[in-house]
C-alpha positions as CSV (number, residue, x, y, z in Angstrom):
1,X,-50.7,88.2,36.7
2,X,-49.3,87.5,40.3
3,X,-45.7,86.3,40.9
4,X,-47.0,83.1,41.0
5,X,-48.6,82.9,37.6
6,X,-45.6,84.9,36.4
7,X,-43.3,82.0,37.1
8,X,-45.4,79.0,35.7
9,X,-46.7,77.4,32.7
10,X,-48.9,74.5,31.2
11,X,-49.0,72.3,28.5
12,X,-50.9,70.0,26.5
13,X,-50.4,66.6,27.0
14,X,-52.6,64.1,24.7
15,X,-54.9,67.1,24.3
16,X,-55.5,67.9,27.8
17,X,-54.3,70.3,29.9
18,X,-51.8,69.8,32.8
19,X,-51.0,71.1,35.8
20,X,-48.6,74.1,35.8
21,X,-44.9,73.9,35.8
22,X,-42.5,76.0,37.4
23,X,-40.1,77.4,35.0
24,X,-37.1,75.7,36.2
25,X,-38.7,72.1,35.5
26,X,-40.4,73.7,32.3
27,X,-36.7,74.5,30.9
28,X,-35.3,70.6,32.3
29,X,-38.5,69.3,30.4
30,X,-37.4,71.3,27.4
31,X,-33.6,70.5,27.9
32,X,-34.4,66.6,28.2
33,X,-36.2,66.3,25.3
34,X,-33.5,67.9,23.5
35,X,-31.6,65.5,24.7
36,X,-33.8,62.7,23.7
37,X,-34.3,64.0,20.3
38,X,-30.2,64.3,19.9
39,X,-29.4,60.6,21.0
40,X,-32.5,59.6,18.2
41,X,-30.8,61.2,15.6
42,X,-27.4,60.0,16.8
43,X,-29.2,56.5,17.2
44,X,-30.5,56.9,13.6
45,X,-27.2,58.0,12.1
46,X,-25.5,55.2,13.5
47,X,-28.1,52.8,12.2
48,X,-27.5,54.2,8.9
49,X,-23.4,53.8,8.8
50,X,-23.8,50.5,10.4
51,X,-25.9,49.7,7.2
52,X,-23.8,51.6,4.8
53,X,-20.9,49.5,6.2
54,X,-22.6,46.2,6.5
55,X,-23.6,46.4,2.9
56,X,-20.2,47.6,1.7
57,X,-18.2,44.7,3.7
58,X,-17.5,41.6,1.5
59,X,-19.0,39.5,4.4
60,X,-22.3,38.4,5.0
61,X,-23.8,40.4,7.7
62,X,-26.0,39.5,9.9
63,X,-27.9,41.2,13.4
64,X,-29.8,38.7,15.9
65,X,-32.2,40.2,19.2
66,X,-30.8,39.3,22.6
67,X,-32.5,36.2,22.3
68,X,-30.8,35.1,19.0
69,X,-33.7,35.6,17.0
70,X,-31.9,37.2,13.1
71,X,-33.6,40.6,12.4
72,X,-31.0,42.3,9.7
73,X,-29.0,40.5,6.6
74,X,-27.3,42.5,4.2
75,X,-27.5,42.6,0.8
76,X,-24.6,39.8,0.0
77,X,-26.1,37.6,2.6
78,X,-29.4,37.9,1.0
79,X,-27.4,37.3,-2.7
80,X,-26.0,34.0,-1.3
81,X,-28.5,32.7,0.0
82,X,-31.3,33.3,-1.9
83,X,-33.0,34.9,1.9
84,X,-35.7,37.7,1.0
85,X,-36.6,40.2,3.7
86,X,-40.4,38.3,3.1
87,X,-38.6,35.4,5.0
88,X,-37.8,37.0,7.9
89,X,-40.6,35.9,10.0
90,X,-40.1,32.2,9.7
91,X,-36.4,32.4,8.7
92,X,-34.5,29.7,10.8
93,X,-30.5,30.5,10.3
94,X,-30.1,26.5,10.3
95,X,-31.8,25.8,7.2
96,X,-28.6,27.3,5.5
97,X,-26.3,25.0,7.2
98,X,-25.3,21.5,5.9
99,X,-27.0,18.8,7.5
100,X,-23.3,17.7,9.2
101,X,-22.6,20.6,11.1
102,X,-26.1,22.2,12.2
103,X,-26.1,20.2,15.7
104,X,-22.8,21.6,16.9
105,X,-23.4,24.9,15.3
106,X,-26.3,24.9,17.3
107,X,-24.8,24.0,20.2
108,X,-22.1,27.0,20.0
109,X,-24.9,28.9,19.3
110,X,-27.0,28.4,22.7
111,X,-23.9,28.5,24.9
112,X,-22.9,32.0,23.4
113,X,-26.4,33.3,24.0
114,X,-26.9,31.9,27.5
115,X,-23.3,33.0,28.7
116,X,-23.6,36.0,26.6
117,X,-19.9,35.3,25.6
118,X,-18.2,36.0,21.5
119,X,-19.7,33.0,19.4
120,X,-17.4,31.4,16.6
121,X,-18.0,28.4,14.4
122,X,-17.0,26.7,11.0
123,X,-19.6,25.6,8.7
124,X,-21.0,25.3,5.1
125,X,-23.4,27.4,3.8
126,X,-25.7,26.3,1.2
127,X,-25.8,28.7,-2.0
128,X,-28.8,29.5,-2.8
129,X,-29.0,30.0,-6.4
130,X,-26.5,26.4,-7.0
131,X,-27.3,24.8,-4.1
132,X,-23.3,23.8,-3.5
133,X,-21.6,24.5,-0.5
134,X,-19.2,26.7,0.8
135,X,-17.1,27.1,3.8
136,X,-17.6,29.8,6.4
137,X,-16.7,31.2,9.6
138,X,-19.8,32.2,11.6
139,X,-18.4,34.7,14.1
140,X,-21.1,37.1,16.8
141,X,-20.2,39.7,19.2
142,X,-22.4,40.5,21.8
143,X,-23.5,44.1,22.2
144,X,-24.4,45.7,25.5
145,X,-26.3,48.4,27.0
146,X,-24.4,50.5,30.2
147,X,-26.4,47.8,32.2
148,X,-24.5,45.4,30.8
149,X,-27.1,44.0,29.2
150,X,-26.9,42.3,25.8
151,X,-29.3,44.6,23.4
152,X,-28.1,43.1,20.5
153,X,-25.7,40.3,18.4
154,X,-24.0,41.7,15.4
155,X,-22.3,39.2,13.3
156,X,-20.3,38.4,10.2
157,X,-20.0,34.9,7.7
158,X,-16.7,35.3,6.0
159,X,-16.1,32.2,3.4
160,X,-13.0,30.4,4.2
161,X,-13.4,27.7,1.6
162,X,-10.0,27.8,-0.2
163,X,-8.4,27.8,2.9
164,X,-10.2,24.9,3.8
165,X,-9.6,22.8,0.8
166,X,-6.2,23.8,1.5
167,X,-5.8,22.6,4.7
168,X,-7.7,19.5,3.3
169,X,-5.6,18.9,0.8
170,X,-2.6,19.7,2.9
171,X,-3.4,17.3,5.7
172,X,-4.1,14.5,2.6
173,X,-0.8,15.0,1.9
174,X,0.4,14.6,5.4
175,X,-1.4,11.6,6.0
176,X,0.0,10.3,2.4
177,X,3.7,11.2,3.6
178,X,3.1,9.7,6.7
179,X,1.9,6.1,5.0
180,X,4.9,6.2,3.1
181,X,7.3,7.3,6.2
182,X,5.3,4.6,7.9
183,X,5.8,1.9,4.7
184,X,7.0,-1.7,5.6
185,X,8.3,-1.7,2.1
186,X,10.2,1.2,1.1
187,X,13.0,3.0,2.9
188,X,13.2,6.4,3.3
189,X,16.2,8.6,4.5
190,X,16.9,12.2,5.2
191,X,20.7,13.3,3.6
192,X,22.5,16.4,4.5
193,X,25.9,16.4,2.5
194,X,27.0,12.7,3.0
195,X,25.0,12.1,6.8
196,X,21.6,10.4,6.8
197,X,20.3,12.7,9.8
198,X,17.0,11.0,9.5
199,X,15.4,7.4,8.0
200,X,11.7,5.4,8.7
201,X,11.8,2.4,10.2
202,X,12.0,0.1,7.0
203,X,15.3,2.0,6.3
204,X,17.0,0.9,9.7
205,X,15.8,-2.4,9.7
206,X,16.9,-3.1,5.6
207,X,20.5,-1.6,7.1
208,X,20.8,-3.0,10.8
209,X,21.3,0.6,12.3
210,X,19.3,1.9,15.2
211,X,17.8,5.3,16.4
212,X,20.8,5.9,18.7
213,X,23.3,5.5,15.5
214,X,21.1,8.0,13.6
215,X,21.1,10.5,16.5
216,X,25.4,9.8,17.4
217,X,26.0,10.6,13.5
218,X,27.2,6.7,12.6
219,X,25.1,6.5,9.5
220,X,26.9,8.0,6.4
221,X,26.2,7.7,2.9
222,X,29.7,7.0,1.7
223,X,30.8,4.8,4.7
224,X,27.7,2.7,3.9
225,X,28.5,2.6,0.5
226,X,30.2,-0.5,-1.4
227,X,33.0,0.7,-2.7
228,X,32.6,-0.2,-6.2
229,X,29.7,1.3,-6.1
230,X,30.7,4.6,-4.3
231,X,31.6,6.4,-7.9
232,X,28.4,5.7,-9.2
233,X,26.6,7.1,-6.2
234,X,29.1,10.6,-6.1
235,X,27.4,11.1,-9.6
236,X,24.0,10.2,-8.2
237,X,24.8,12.9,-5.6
238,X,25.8,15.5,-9.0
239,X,23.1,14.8,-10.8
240,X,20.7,15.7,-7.7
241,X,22.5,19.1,-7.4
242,X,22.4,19.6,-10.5
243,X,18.4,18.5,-11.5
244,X,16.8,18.1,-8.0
245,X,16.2,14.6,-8.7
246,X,17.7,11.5,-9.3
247,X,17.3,8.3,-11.7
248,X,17.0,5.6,-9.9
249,X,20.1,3.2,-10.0
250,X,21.6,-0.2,-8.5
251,X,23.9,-0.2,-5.7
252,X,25.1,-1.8,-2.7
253,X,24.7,-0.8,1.2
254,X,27.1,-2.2,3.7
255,X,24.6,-3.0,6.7
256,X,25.8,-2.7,10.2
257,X,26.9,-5.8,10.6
258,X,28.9,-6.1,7.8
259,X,27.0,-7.6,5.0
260,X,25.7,-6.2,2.0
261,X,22.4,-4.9,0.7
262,X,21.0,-4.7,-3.2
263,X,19.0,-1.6,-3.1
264,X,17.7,0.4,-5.9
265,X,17.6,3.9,-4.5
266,X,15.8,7.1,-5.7
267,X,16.1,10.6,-4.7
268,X,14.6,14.3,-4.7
269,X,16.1,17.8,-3.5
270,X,14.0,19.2,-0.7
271,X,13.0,22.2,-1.9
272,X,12.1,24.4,1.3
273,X,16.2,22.9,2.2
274,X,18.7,23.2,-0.6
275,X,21.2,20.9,1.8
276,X,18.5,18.3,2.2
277,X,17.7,15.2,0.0
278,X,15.3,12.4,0.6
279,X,16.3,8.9,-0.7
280,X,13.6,6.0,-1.5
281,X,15.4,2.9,-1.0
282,X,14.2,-0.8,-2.3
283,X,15.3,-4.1,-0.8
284,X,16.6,-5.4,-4.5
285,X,17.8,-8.5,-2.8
286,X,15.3,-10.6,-4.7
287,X,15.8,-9.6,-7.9
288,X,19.6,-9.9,-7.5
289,X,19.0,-13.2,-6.1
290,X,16.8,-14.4,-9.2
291,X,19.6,-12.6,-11.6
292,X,22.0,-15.1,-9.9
293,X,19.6,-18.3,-10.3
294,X,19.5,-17.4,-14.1
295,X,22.8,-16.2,-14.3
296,X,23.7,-20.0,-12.6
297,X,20.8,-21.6,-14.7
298,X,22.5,-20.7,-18.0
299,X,25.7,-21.8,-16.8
300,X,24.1,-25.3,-15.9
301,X,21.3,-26.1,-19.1
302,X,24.6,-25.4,-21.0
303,X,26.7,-27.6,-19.1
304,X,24.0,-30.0,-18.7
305,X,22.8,-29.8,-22.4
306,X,26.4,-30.1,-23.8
307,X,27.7,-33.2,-21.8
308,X,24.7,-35.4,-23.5
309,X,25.2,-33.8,-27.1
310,X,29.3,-33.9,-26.8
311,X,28.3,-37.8,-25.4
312,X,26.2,-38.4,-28.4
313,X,29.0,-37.1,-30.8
314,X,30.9,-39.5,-29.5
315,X,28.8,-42.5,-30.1
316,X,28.2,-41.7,-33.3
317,X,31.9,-41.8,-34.3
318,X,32.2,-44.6,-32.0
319,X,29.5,-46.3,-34.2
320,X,30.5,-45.3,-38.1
321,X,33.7,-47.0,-37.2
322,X,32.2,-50.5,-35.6
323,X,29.7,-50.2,-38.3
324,X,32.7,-49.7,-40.7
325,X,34.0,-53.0,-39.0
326,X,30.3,-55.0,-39.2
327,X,31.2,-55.2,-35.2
328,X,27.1,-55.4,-34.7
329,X,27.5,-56.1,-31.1
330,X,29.7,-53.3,-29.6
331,X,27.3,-51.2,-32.4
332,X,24.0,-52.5,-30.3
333,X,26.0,-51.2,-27.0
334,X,26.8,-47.6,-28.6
335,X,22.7,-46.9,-30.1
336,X,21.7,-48.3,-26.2
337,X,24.2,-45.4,-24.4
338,X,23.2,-42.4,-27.5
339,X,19.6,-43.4,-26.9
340,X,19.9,-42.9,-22.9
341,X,21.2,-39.4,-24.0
342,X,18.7,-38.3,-26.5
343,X,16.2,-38.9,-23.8
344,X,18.4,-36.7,-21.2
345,X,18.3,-34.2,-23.9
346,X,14.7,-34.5,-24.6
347,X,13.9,-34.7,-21.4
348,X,15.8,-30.9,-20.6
349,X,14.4,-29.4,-23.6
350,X,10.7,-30.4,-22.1
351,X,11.5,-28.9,-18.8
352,X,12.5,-26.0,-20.8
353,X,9.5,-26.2,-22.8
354,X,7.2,-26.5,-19.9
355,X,8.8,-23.7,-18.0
356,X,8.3,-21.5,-20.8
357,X,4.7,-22.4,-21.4
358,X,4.2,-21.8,-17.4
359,X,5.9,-18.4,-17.8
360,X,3.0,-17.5,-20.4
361,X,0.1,-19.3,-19.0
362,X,-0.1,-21.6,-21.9
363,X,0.4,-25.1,-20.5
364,X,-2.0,-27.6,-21.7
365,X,-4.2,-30.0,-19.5
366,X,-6.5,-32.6,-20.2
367,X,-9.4,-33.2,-18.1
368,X,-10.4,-37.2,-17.6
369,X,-10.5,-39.8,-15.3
370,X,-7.3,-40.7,-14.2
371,X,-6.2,-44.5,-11.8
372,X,-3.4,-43.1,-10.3
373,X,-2.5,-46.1,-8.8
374,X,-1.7,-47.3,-12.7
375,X,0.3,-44.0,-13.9
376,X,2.0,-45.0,-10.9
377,X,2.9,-48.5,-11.7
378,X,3.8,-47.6,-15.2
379,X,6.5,-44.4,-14.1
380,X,7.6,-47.3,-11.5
381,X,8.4,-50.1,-14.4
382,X,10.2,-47.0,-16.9
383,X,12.3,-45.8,-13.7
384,X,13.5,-49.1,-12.8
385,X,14.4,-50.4,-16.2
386,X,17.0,-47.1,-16.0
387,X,17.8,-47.3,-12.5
388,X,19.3,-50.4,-11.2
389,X,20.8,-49.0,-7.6
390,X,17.3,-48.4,-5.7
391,X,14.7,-50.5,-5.2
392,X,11.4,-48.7,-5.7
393,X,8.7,-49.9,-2.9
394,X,5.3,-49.1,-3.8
395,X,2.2,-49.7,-1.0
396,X,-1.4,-49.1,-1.8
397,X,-4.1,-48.9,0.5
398,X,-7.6,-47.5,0.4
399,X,-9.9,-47.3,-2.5
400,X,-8.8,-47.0,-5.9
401,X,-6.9,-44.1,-6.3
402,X,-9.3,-42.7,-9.0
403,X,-9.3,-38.6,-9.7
404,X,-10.1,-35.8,-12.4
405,X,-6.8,-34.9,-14.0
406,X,-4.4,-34.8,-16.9
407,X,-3.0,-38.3,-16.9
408,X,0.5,-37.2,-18.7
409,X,1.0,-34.2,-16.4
410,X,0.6,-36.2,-13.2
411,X,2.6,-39.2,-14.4
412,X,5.2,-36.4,-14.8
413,X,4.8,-35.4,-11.2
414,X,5.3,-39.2,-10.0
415,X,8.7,-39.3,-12.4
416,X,9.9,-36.0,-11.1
417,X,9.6,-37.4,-7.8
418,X,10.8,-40.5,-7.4
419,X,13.4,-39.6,-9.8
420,X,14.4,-37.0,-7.6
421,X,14.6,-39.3,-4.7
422,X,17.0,-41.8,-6.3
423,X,19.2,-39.0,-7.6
424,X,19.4,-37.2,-3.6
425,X,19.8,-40.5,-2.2
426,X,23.2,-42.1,-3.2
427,X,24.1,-43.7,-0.5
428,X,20.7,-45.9,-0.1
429,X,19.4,-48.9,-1.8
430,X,15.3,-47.9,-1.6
431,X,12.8,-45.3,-2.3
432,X,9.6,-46.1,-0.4
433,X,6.1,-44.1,-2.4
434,X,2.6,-44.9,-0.8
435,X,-0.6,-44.7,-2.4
436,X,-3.5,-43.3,-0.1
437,X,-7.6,-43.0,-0.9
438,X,-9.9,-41.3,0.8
439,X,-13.5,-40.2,-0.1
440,X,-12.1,-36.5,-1.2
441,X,-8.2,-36.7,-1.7
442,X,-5.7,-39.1,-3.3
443,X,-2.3,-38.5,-1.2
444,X,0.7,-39.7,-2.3
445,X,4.3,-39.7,-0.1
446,X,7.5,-40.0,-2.0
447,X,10.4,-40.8,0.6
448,X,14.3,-41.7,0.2
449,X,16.8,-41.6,2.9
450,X,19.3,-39.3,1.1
451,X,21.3,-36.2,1.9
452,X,17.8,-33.9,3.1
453,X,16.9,-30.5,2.5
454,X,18.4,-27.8,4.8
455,X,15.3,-25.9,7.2
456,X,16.1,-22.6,5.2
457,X,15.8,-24.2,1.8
458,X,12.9,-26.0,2.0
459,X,10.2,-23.6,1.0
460,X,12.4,-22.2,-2.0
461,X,13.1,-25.8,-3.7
462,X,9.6,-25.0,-5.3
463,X,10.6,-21.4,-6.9
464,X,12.0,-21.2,-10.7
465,X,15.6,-22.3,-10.9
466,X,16.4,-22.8,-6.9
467,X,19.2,-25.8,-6.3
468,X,19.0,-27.1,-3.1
469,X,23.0,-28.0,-3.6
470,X,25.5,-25.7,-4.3
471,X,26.4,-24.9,-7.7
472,X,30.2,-26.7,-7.8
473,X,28.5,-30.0,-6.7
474,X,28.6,-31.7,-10.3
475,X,27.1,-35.0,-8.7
476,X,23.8,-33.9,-8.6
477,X,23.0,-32.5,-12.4
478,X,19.7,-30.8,-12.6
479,X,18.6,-27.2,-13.4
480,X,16.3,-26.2,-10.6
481,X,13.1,-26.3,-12.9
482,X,11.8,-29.5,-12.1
483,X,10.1,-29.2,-8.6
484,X,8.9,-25.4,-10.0
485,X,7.0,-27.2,-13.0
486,X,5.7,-30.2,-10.6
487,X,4.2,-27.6,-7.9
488,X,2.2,-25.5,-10.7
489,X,0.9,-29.0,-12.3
490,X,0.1,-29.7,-8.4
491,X,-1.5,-26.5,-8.2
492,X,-3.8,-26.7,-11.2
493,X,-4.9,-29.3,-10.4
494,X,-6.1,-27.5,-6.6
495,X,-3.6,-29.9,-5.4
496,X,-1.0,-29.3,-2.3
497,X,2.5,-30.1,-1.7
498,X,4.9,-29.9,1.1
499,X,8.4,-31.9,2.0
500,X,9.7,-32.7,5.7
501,X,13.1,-33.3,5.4
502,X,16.3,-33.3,7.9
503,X,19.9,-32.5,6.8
504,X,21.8,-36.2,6.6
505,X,18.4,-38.0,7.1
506,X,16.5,-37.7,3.9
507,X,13.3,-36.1,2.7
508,X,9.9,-36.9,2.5
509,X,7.4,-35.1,-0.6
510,X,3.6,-35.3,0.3
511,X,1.1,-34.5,-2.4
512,X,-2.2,-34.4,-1.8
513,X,-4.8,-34.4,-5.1
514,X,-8.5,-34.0,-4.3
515,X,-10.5,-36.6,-6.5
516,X,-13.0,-34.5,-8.3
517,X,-12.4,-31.7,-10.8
518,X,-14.0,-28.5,-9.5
């Protein structure tokens, strides 16, 4: 063997023989392979901890192809989902995804693959086995070659769906603070020791104050406080230290500009601040204001009930002794006045009656055909035979005023009314009530040139136990319950009424009745 042969070699390659190698590219050839065989092995082993950790992570796991095509789940996802490796060849990751959030899933998707960049994105995963759905967060990562090229995406699914009923249920609550920080009906301030360092919108406007007061510090609890009420609120303040809440109670604000506000007020101890309270105030003006009407009612039915019955006590003394004399025509003069007060008397206890029977929703009607234009003519004749200072004018025109109705009820409308007129309008000689017709309505007008209705007061002369006068003006008797029980017999019968009136010019009462029952 020459030098030649001694430094070169063949080998078999797919059965046929090559050309001969020189031993320095025979021992690369070898070394290379080595090589090769090494980072297969490495390759392999890598393949196998990836798996090993993929299947030990409480994630699903996933692997996609450079062109997001899913070759690898592990074992959870496959659990989860109900995905067999069977599926693989038409498996579309989409499926899995609620209906709602596949587009922009997909969307994420494609961008991450075309620009290569991390992929994230929340959505819910169907469960395979229950079919509910769970939240998760979808993240992929890109893996590259020493190119640079992406060779594969290797991914993870971890379930956030406490977290997001959390959040859910957190940002409910938000929203539900913020409709009641936002309520036109309940005000809400933040207290630290005695300084309201914030307050909503309702709060400021029930109290007068501005934003610029709350910032400078103006607003404090025991400034704004009544005075006789500022030992009852001290305790309110001991009994939140004491229980983290308080029961509600009654007090008094003094507003900015000096007046006072009824409020019922409510309060908790912020927990997450042990120097912070939060206050729920409510406007209790209304119900202080009806407290008053009742409180002024009862004052008045017994006035008003008493001067008849102490009245008729004194007719019937009056009358034993002229009887006791046989002096028959002073006698005929005493029945005369106690009969004009039994009928004041009877006529209160009815209004009391009827209010009651309102109250409950027990009032009687009757439904028939009712001449208006009559019940008018007859309340005209009783009133006049009782009241000798007004003249009563009456003017009809149109058809006959004919409608559906209870005749009783709406004859005790028309007394109310012109009674009412007469009584408001001392200074006058006439009350002036038209008649009108149409096809649908019957309106009647009631006017008297008296002392009018204050602007303010005319919408609340129709509510329970509102007096139009003030309660020392004796010369105008009445309990506030008569225009109240004439609007709800107006309004059962799908009637209207209304009143223009001028202070020192007198008032005018429309009615307007439509003709058939419904």
């Amino acid at each position: 063997m020459g030098p030649h042969e001694r430094n070169s070699y063949c080998m078999m390659l797919n059965g046929k023989r090559t050309r001969h190698l020189t031993l320095p590219l025979w021992k690369a050839l070898i070394k290379h392979i080595a090589a090769q065989k090494r980072t297969e092995q490495q390759l392999k082993v890598s393949e196998e901890n990836f798996r090993v950790l993929a299947e030990t992570m409480p994630q699903l796991v996933w692997t996609a192809q450079p062109n997001g095509l899913h070759e690898y789940t592990n074992q959870h996802w496959r659990d989860y989902t109900g995905f067999t490796p069977e599926h693989r060849q038409r498996w579309d990751y989409l499926q899995f995804l609620h209906p709602d959030d596949r587009a922009r899933n997909q969307v994420l998707w494609q961008h991450a693959l075309d620009m290569g960049e991390l992929f994230a994105c929340e959505g819910r995963l169907r469960n395979g086995q229950t079919g509910e759905y769970r939240w998760f967060l979808t993240r992929g990562v890109p893996i590259r070659d020493d190119a640079g090229q992406v060779v594969r995406w290797c991914g993870t699914c971890t379930d956030i769906d406490d977290q997001k009923r959390t959040e859910e249920g957190l940002l409910q609550s938000q929203e539900r603070v913020n409709l009641l920080m936002n309520s036109s009906i309940i005000g809400i301030n933040i207290i630290e020791g005695e300084q309201i360092v914030d307050a909503n919108d309702t709060f400021l406007r029930m109290t007068g104050y501005t934003r610029e007061d709350l910032r400078e510090g103006r607003m404090n609890v025991r400034r704004m406080t009544a005075p006789e009420y500022l030992a009852r609120t001290l305790q309110a303040h001991q009994e939140l230290a004491t229980r983290q809440s308080v029961t509600p109670y009654e007090k008094e604000y003094i507003c900015k500009d000096g007046s006072r506000l009824p409020v019922l007020v409510g309060g908790v101890l912020l927990g997450h601040h042990p120097y912070q309270s939060i206050a729920f105030v409510l406007d209790n003006s209304a119900h202080k204001e009806l407290e008053q009407r009742k409180d002024h009612f009862l004052g008045m039915a017994s006035h008003e009930l008493k001067t008849p019955i102490t009245s008729l006590k004194l007719q019937t003394q009056l009358l034993r002794k002229q009887l006791a004399k046989q002096d028959l025509h002073n006698a005929e003069r005493a029945l005369s006045r106690m009969e004009s007060q039994l009928n004041t008397v009877i006529r209160l206890v009815g209004e009391l009656l009827d209010l009651s029977k309102i109250q409950a929703g027990k009032l009687e009607y009757a439904q028939e055909t009712v001449n208006l234009g009559d019940v008018l003519q007859e309340v005209v004749e009783i009133v006049q035979q009782t009241q000798t200072t007004h003249t009563i004018v009456v003017d009809r025109a149109g058809h006959p005023p004919f409608l559906v109705g209870d005749k009783a009820r709406l004859g005790q409308v028309l007394l109310n009314l012109i009674s009412n007129a007469i009584k408001y309008s001392p200074g006058a000689d006439r009350v002036e009530v038209d008649i009108k017709t149409s096809e649908e309505a019957v309106t009647l007008n009631v006017r008297d040139h008296g002392i009018g209705i204050p602007r303010e007061q005319r919408e609340k002369i129709f509510e329970r136990f509102y007096r139009a006068v003030a309660p020392h003006q004796r010369a105008f008797p009445g309990l506030g319950m008569g225009l109240y029980i004439v609007s709800e017999i107006v309004k059962h019968h799908r009637g209207t009424i209304t009143v223009e009136s001028e202070r020192g010019k007198g008032s005018t009462f429309h009615v307007t009745l439509p003709r058939k029952s419904p």
